[in-house]
SEFIDO-287233 format. One record per residue: x, y, z of N, C-alpha, C in turn; residue in one letter. Coordinates in steps of 0.05 Angstrom, whole numbers, plus 5000, padded with zeros to 4 digits. Atoms other than C-alpha are relative to their C-alpha. Layout:
SEFIDO-287233
XYZXYZXYZA...
***
This chain:
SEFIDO-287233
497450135000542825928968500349834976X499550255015545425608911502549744993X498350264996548024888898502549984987X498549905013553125068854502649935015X497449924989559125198897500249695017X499250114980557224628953500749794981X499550185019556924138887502649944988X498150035022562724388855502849965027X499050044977566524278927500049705006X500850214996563223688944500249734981X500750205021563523318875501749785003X498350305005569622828885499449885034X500650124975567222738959496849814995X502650105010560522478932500549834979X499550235010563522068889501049755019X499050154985567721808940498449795017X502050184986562121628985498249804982X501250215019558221238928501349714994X498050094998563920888926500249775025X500750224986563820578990497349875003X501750004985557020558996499149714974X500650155028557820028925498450124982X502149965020553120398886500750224985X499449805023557420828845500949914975X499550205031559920238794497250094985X501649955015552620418772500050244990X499149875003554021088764502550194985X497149935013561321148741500749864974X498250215026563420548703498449994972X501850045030561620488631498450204993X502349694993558621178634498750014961X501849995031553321158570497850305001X501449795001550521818563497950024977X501650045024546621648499496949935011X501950084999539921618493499049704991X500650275005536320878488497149984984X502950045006530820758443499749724981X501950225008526020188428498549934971X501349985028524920148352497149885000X502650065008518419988322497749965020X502349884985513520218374499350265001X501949805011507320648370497750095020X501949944980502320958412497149774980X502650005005495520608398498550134996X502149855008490320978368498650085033X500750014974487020838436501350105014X498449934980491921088480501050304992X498549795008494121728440498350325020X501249754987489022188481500249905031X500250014972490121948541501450185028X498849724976492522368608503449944993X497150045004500722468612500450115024X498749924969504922448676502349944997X496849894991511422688697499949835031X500650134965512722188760503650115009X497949984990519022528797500849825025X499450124979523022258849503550115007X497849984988527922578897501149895024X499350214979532422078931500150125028X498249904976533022199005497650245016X500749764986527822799007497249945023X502250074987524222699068498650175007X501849835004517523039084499850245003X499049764995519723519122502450264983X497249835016525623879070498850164993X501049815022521024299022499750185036X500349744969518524779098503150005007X496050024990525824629122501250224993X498749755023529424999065498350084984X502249795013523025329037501149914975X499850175035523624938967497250184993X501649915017519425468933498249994983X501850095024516825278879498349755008X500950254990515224528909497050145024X502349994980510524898966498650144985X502349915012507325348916498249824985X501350245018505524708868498349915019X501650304987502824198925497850205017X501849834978499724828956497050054979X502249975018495424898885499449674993X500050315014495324068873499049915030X500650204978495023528928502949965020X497950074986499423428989499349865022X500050174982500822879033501350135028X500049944976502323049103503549835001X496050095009509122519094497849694983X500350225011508621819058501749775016X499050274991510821189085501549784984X498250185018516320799055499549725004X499950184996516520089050501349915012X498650094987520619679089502749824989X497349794991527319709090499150264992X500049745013527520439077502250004983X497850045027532920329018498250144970X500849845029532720708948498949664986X500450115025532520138906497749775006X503050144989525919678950498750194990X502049854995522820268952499450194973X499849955027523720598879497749744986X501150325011521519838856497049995018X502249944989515619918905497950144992X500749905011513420518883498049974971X500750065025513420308809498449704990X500850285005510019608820497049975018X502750104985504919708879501149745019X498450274986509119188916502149975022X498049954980512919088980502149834994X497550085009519718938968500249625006X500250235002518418249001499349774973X501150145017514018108943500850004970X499049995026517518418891503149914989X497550134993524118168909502350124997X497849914989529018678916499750125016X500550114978529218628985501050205019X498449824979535419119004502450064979X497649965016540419468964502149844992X497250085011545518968966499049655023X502350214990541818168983501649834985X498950225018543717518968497849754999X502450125011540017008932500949605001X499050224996540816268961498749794974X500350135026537215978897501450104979X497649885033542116378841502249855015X497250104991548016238898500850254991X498049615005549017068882498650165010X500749704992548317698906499650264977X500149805018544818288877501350325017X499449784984548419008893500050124978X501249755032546319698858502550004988X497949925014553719758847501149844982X499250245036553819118794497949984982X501049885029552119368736498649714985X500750285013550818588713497749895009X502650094995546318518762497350114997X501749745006542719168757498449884966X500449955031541918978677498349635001X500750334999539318128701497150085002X503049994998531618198690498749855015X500150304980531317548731499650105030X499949864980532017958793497850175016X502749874999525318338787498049934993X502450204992519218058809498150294994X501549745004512118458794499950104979X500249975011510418798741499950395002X499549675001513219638729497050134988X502049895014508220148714500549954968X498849985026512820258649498949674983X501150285006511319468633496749994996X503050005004504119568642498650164980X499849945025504020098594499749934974X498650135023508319878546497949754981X501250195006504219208538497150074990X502649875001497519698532499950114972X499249775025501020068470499550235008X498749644986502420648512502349985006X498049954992508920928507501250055023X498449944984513821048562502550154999X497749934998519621388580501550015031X499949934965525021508638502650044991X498149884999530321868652501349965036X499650124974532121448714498049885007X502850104971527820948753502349735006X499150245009530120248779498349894999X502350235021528519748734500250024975X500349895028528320138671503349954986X497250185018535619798648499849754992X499950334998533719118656497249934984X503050035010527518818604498949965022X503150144976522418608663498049904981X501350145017519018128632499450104965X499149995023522018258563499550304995X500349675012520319068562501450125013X499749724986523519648576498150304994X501249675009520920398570501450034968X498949975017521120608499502450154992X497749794996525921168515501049965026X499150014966531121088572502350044994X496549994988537821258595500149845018X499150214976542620788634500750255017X499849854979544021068696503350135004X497149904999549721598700500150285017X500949694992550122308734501450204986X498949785026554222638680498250174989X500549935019549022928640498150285012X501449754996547523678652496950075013X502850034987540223808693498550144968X501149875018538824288631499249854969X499950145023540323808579497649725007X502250215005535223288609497450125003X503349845002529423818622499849954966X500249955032530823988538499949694990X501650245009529823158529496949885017X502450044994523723178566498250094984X501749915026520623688527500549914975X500050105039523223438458496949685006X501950204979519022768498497650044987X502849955005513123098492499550164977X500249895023513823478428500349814972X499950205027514322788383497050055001X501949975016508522708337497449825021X502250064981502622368375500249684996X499450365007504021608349502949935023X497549964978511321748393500750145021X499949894970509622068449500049875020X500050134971511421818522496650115013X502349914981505021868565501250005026X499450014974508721668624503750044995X496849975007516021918638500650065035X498449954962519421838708503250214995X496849815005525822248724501149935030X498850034970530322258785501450205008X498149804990534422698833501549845015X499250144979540022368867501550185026X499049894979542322988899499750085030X500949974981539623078960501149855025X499450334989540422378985503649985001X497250005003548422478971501350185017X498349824977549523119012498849935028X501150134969544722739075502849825008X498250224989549122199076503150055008X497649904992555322579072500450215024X500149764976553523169117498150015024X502849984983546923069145497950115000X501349805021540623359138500250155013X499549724999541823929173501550244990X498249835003547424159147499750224972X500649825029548424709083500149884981X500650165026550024249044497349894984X502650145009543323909039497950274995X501949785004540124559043500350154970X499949995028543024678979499749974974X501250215021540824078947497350074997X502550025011534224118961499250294985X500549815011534524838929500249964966X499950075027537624638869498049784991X501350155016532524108859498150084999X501849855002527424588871499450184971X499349775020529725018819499949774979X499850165022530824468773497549884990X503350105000523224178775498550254993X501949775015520924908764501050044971X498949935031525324888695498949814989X501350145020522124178682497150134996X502650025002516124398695498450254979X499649795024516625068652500049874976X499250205022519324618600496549854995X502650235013513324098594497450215004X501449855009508324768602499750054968X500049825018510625078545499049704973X500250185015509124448503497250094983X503149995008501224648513498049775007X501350254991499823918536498949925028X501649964974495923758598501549785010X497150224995502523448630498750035037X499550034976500923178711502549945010X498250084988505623118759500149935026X499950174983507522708810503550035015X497450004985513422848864499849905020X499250024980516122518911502349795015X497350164989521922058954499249754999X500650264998523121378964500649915035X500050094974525121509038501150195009X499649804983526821979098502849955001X498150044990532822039133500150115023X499349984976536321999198503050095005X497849944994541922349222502249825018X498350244991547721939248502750155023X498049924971552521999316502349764997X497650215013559421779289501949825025X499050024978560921689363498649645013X501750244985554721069369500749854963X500050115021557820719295500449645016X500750294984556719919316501449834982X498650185018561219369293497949794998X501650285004558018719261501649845011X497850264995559118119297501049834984X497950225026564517659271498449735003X501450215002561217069252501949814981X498950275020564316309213498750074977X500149965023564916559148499749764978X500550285025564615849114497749935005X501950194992558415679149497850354995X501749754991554816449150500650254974X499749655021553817099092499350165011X501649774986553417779118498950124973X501849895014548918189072499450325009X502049784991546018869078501950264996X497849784982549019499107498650125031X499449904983549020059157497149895018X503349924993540720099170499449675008X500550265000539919229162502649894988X498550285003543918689162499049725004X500150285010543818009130500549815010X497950125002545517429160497949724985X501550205028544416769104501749785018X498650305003546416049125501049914975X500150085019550315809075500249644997X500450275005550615069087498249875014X501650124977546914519126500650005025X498949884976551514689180498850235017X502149774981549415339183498049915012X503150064996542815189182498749855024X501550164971542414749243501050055023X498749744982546315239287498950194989X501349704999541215849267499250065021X501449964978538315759329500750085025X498049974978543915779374500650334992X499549805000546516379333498650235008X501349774996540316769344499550055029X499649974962540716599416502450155011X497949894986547316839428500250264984X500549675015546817489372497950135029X503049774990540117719419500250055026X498649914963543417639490502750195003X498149825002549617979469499350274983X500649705019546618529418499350265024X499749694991547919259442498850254976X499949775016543819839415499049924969X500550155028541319379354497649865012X502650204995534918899351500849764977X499350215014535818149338497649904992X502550215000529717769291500749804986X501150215028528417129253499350174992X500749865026526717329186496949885004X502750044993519916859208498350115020X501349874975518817339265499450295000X499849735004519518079242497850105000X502349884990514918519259498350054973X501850035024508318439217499150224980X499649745013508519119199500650054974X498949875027512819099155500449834980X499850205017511418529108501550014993X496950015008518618299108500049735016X498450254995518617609123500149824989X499350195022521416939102497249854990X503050125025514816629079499450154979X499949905024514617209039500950094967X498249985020519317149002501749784987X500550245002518816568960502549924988X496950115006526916598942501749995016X498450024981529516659010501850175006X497649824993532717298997500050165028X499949954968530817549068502149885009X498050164977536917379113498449865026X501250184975535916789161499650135019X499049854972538017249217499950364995X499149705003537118079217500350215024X498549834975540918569259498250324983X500649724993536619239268501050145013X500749824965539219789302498750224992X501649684996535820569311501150174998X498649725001538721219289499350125031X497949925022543121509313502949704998X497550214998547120789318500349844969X500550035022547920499259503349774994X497850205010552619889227503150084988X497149815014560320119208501849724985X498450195017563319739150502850124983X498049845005568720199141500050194980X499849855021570820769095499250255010X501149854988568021399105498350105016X503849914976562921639163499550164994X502449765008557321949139498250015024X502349934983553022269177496850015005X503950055010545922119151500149734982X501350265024542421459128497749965011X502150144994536621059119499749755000X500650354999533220369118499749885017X500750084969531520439183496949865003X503150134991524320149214498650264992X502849865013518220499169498850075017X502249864989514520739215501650235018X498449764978520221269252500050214987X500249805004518621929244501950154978X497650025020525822029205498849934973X500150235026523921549144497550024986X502949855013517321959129501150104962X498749875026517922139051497950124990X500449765010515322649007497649854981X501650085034508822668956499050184995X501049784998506323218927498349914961X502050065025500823148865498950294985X502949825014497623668812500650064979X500350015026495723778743497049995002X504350125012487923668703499549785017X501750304991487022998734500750015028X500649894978488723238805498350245013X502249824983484523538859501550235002X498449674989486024258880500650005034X499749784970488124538950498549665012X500750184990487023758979503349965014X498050184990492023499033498249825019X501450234990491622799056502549875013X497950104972495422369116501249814983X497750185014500621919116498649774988X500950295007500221269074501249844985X498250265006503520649051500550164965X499849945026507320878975499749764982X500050155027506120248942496750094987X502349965017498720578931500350194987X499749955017502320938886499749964967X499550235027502020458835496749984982X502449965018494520448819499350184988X500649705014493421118824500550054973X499349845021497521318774499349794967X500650215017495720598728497150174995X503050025007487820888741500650404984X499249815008490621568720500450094969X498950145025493921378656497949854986X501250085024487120998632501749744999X499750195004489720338642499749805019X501650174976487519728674502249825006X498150264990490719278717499349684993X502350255002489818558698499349855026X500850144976485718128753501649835004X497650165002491617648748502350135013X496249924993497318148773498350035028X500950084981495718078845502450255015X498049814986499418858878499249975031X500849894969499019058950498750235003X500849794995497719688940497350034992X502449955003489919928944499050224983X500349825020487020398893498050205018X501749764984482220698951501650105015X498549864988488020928984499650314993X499349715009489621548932497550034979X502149935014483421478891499050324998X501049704992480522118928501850174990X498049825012485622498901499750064972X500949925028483322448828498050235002X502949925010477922768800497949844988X502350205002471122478791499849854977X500850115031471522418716502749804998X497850254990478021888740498349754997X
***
């Protein structure tokens, strides 16, 4: 089946929904299709032989999709490489924690973007993917990116999507990056991957991320069952066998690395849950469908939280009421952890298929539900030279993503950056000479 038709059908409805969902200002507005590069940087002598990885990432695709719609090419690869059984998102299940997770080794608590769309009682602002101002505030990202770790090593970078990679983090970006847009042909960014890897050996990326957001766009609009999504994950099937053609033909011993930042859950437009109305001078809502925010904003609030969470947890229907000092330990998401307070005082959980309605369109699929529900499982699939062969391994937390691929790459973490994620997690997954 190809994506083609449901795309070229679907395209202003997929805008539309980005739209409400705020996160298409990043997307639409100011659309920069240009390439971004970092003058006067050089690979290190040291660093010029080192391994090279392709880290993909398709939004949305949870573990189950590749058997689902038989993604081809994806089951032949992880069937000759390494495959995880599903992966475990961080908590919230949201793109932009769990992207930032991924790329840091860090639970969103720690790294501090917290939830797609959060407010920050020490700025007195809110960050949402869909402001481009905030998206671009380096101030906002806690932790330290693979790309940053790199970079600082004199090993190049690149990306063709990640978040993070717009904003310096602690004064770097990737030497090569695009701002985030979906304009720009699938064919035309395979042919800047390979050019990527065909600079001279002083300007070569060693590490280059990429993204798919399709997947994640026809869930939310249709669901995953429907054709639509079955279409997506075809086309992004097809599209990863053209990168991956592409960075063959180079000759270079290019790894790769696929996989999501979170599952999804199908949605019953019949169980959509209103937020309670709460004293807007005294209270911020935050969040969306999957979590919601609630922030004291004065000392008022603040000494009525107690009452509110009493009367939210006797009246809540179909939802779960916590302190942000009480959440389940699980999912290292609470306020001690988070040493700016962006956790909401107060958070409203509910469980697919019920889910928060803040108007606009009903979609039929989301995430950001509770990490551990079978739904919210995501995708990893490993192989190249510095992966094992014909290895699959169980589920496990993705911020031990982050070593791996640091111990992969030939570069050390400093004893000073203090991640979550464990390096004996995916270690076994190398090879010995790792």
């Amino acid at each position: 089946m190809k994506l083609s038709g449901y795309l070229i059908k679907g395209a202003v409805l997929c805008g539309l929904w980005f739209c409400m969902q705020g996160q298409s200002a990043v997307a639409q507005s100011q659309v920069d299709t240009s390439q971004q590069i970092v003058p006067g940087r050089v690979n290190l002598k040291a660093q010029q032989q080192k391994p090279y990885l392709v880290m993909i990432s398709i939004d949305g695709f949870r573990w189950d999709l590749a058997d689902k719609y038989n993604a081809r090419f994806l089951q032949k690869m992880r069937a000759q490489g390494v495959k995880a059984q599903s992966m475990q998102p961080s908590y919230p299940s949201l793109t932009f924690p769990n992207h930032y997770a991924i790329i840091t080794g860090m639970y969103p608590s720690h790294h501090g973007i917290v939830d797609n769309y959060f407010y920050d009682p020490v700025k007195k602002a809110s960050y949402k993917v869909g402001d481009k101002n905030a998206v671009l505030d380096s101030s906002w990202y806690g932790a330290e990116p693979l790309w940053v770790l790199a970079e600082k090593a004199g090993m190049l970078t690149a990306s063709f999507y990640w978040v993070g990679t717009e904003a310096a983090i602690d004064g770097v970006r990737p030497t090569y990056y695009y701002n985030y847009n979906e304009t720009i042909p699938i064919d035309h960014r395979v042919s800047v991957v390979k050019n990527w890897l065909e600079l001279p050996q002083d300007k070569r990326p060693h590490l280059i991320t990429f993204y798919f957001p399709e997947v994640d766009h026809m869930e939310h609009m249709h669901g995953v069952d429907s054709p639509e999504t079955q279409a997506a994950v075809q086309y992004v099937d097809q599209s990863i066998e053209k990168l991956y053609d592409s960075c063959m033909a180079t000759g270079l011993p290019v790894n790769f690395i696929v996989l999501s930042d979170h599952g999804f859950a199908n949605l019953d437009t019949t169980k959509y849950l209103s937020v309670p109305k709460l004293d807007t001078s005294h209270y911020l809502i935050r969040g969306g469908s999957a979590l919601t925010h609630i922030y004291a904003k004065d000392e008022q609030g603040k000494k009525s939280l107690n009452n509110l969470y009493k009367e939210l947890k006797t009246n809540a229907q179909n939802y779960k009421v916590f302190k942000a000092s009480k959440t389940p330990k699980r999912w290292h998401y609470r306020s001690k952890d988070n040493k700016d307070g962006r956790i909401g005082d107060i958070l409203l959980v509910p469980y697919p298929p019920y889910s928060f309605y803040f108007g606009g369109r009903k979609g039929l699929g989301a995430h950001g539900f509770d990490n551990q529900l079978p739904e919210m499982q995501a995708t990893f699939y490993a192989w190249g030279p510095k992966f094992n062969q014909h290895q699959e391994i169980k589920n496990f937390p993705n911020i031990a993503v982050y070593p791996m691929a640091a111990r992969l790459l030939g570069l050390k973490i400093p004893v000073n950056l203090k991640i979550d994620g464990k390096l004996k997690t995916l270690a076994p997954i190398l090879k010995k000479d790792q």
